[in-house]
SEKOL-656310 format. One record per residue (C-alpha): z, y, x; residue in one letter. Coordinates in steps of 0.1 Angstrom, whole numbers, always signed. Example, Ala and Ser with C-alpha at 12.3 -4.5 7.8 and 13.67 -1.06 7.14 Angstrom:
Z / Y / X / residuo
+78 / -45 / +123 / A $
+71 / -11 / +137 / S $
//
This chain:
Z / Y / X / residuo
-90 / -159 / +295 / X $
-104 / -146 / +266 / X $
-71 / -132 / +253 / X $
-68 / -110 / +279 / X $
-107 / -106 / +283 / X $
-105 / -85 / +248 / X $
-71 / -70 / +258 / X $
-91 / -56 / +291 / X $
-120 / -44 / +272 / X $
-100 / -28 / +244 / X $
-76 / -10 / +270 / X $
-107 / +2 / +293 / X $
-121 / +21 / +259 / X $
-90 / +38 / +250 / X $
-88 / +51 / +286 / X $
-121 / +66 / +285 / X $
-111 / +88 / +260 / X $
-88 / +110 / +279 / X $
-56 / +126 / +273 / X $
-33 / +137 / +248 / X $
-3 / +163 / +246 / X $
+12 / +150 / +207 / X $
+48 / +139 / +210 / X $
+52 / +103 / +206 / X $
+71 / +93 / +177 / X $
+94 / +64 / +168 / X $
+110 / +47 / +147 / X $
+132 / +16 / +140 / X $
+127 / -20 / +128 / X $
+140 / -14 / +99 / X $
+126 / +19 / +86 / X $
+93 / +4 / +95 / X $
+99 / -21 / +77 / X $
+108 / +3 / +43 / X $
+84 / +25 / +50 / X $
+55 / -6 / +51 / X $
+69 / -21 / +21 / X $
+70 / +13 / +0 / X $
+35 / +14 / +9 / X $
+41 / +47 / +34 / X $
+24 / +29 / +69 / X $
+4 / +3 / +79 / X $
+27 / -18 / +104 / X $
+6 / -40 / +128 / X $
+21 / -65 / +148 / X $
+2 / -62 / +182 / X $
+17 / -94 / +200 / X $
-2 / -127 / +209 / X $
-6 / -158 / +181 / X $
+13 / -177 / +206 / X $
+44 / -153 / +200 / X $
+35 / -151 / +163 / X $
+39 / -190 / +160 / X $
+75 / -189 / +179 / X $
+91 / -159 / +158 / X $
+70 / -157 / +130 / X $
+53 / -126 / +114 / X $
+78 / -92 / +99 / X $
+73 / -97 / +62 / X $
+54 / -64 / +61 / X $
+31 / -63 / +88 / X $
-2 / -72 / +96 / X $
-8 / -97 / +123 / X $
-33 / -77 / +148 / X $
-29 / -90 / +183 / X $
-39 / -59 / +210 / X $
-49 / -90 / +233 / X $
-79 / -101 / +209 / X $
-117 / -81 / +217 / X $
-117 / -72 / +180 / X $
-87 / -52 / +176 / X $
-98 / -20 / +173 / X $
-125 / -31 / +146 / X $
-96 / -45 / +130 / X $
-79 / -11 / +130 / X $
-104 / +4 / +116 / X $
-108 / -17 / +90 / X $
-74 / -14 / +79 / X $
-71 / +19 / +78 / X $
-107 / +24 / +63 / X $
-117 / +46 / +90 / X $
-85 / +72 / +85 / X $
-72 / +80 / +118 / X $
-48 / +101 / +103 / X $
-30 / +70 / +84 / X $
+5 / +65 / +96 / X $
+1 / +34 / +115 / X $
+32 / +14 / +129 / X $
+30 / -10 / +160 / X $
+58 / -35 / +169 / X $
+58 / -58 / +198 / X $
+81 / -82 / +213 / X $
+104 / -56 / +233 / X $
+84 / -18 / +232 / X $
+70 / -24 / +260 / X $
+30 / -28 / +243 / X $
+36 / -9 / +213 / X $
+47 / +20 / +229 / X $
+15 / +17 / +256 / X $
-9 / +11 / +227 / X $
+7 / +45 / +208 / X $
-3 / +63 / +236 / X $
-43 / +46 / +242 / X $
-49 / +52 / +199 / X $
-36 / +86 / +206 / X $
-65 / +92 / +234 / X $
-90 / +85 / +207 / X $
-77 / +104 / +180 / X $
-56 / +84 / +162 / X $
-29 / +108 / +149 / X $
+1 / +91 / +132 / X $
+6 / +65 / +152 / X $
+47 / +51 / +155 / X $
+62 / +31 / +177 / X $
+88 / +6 / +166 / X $
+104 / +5 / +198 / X $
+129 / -22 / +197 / X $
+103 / -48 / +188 / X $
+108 / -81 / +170 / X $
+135 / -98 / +195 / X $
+149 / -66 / +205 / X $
+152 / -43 / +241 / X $
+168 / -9 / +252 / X $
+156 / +9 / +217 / X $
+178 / -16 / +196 / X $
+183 / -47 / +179 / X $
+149 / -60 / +173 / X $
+135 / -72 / +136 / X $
+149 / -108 / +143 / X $
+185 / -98 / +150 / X $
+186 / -70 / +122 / X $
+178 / -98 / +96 / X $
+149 / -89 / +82 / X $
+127 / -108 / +68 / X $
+98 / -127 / +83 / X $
+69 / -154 / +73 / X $
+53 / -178 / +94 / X $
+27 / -181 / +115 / X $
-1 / -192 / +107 / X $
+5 / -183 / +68 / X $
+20 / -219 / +52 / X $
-1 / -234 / +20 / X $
//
């Protein structure tokens, strides 16, 4: 209840912000994976822990669940406030990422990418999982 308590909170502020017109943009699992590594994006995995714990975490992203009341405080922490960082999402399918692209994009977020296929993979492509690339657990191992 609380998951989706935060989710409904964090979803009913980016819809108070209004419209946009930018072109979405999109990109692969795999150049969003590259890209995160060379340091070129910030990739945030927006799924649930409960997902996170069955597939496990893309090797360069930061686990930031969309679901959980301090997500965008969590954004903005890891972009230090720059909403004109390239920022990557990736979800399961596309299905959230692509929804959450278009909500940061309401309230001025202006790089944000979509990594449409998602970690297991949909109508965009592969996935993360299926491409091979690699991932770490969930939560972090000592």
């Amino acid at each position: 209840m609380i998951a989706r308590r935060g989710f409904v909170v964090s979803a009913a502020c980016f819809l108070m912000a209004g419209s946009v017109s930018a072109a979405p943009r999109r990109m692969t699992a795999r150049q969003a994976h590259a890209a995160a590594a060379r340091g070129e994006l910030l990739l945030l995995d927006i799924r649930t822990r409960s997902e996170w714990k069955q597939t496990g975490i893309g090797a360069s992203a930061q686990p930031v669940s969309m679901h959980e009341p301090n997500f965008l405080v969590r954004l903005q922490q890891l972009t230090h406030g720059d909403k004109s960082r390239p920022v990557a999402l990736i979800c399961a399918v596309g299905g959230r990422s692509k929804s959450i692209q278009n909500a940061l994009a309401r309230i001025g977020y202006s790089a944000v990418i979509d990594v449409s296929e998602g970690m297991i993979g949909g109508v965009h492509g592969t996935g993360w999982i299926k491409s091979g690339l690699p991932v770490r657990p969930y939560p972090p191992q000592k």
